[in-house]
N, C-alpha and C positions, 0 to 999 in steps of 0.2 A: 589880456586875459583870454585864455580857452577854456571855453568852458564845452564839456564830453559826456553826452548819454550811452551810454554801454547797456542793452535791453536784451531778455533772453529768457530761461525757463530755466528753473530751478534744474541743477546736471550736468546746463551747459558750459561752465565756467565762466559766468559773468562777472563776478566779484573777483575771483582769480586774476581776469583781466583786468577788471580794474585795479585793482593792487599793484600790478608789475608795472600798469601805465605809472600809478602814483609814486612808488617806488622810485622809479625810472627820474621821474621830476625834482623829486626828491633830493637824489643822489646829484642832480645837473645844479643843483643849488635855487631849485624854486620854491614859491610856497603853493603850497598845496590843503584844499579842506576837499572832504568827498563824504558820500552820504550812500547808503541801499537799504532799499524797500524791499522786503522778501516776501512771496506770496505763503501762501496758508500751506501749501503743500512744501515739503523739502526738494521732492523731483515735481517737475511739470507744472509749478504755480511762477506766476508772474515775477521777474526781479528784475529792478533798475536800478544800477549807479549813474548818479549823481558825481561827477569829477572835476573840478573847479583849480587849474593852473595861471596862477601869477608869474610870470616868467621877469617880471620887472621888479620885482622885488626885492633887488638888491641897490636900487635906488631911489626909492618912494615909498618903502614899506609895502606892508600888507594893503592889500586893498579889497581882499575876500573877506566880506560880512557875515556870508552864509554859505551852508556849505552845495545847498537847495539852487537849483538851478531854475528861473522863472520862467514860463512857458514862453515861448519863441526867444527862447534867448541860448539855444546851444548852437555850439560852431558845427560841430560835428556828432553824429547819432554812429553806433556801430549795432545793430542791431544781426543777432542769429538765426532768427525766425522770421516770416515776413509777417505774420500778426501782429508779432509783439514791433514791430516795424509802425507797425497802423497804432498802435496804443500809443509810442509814446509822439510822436510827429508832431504834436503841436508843438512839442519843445524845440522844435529846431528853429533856428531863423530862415528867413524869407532867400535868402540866398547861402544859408549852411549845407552842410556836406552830408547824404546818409548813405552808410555803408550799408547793405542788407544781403545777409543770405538767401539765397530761394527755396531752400528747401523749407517747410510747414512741416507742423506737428499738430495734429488735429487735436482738440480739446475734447473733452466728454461732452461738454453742450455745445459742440459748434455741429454738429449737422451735417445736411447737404451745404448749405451756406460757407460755410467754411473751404474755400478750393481756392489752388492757389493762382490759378487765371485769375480770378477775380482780388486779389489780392493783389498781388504785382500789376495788373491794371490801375487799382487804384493808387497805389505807390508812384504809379510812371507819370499819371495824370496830375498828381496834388504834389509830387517833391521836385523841383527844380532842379538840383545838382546830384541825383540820385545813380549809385551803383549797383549793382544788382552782379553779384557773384556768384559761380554758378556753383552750388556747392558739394553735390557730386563728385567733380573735379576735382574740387578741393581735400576732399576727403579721402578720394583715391591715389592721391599724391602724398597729403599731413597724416593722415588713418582721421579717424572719427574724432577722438579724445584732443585732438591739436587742431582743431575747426577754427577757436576763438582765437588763440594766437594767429592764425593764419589771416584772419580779418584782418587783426591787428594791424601787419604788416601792409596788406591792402590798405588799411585807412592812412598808413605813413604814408603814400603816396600822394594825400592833400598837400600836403610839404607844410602845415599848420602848424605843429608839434613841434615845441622848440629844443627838442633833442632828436638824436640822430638816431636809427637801427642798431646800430653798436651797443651807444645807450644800452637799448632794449635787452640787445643779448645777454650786456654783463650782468645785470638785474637776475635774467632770467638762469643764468649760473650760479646766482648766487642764493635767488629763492626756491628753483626747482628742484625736487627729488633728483639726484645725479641719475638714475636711474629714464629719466624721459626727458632732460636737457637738450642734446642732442635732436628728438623729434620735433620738441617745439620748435628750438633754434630754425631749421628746417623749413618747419612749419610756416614762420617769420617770414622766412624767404622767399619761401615759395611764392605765397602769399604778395609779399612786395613784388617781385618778380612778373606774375601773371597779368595784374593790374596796373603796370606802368602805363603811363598818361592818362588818369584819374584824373587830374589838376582839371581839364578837358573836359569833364562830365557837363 
């Protein structure tokens, strides 16, 4: 079972992600239940998926009860903001993987408090197999709008996920506007590309 926190701010394509991941599992012939929380705002409020993959399920049945993930019990967090990074972290396990971008998006009640030193400190100190992607980079490579696919691809690199980038692609030809295929795809790569030896963290 893998089970996948995807966290981020309403904008940023969190659910998007999670679909194409689902998708993706889907189509590999797994079972799949997933869940999202969406905050009160449509831009800039809290959203978590919830992604829950049975890859054995073609020889034991179903074994997804829920589709809610229990706090320390995900494999893997991909997270696009480092706050919303610190929000959901309980759910990861004690030796799980969290993808995190570095770049912050200040809240209206976050203050001085709110900086992202002190953010990524606490991330480096409290997550054990933790990556931190510079996202800048990433942005200036994918453009802005192909951020979350670009994790993506970075988080393929746990080698966790029991389908392959391909996978991903074809998904992602088949559910994206033709019109910005191409960039994701890219994106994807990029992404995998820049973060080889992850496994390492």
């Amino acid at each position: 079972m893998l089970n996948l926190i995807i966290a981020g701010l309403g904008g940023q394509g969190t659910i998007l992600t999670s679909r194409l991941i689902g998708e993706t599992a889907v189509a590999a012939g797994f079972d799949v239940r997933g869940s999202e929380t969406i905050g009160m705002a449509q831009r800039g409020g809290s959203v978590i998926s919830h992604l829950r993959i049975d890859p054995n399920v073609r020889h034991t049945g179903s074994e997804i009860f829920s589709p809610l993930i229990p706090p320390h019990n995900a494999d893997i967090v991909i997270a696009f903001e480092a706050g919303e990074a610190i929000r959901v972290a309980d759910f990861l396990k004690p030796d799980g993987f969290m993808v995190v971008c570095d770049r912050i998006i200040q809240p209206v009640t976050g203050g001085e408090t709110y900086q992202k030193k002190a953010l990524l400190e606490w991330l480096h100190a409290n997550i054990k197999r933790l990556h931190v992607a510079d996202g800048e980079k990433l942005t200036s490579q994918c453009g802005e709008r192909c951020l979350n696919t670009a994790l993506v691809g970075c988080a393929m690199q746990t080698n966790l996920f029991p389908f392959s980038l391909a996978d991903i692609e074809a998904i992602i030809r088949k559910k994206i506007k033709p019109q910005f295929v191409e960039q994701n795809i890219n994106a994807l790569k990029t992404g995998h590309a820049l973060f080889a030896g992850i496994q390492g963290v």
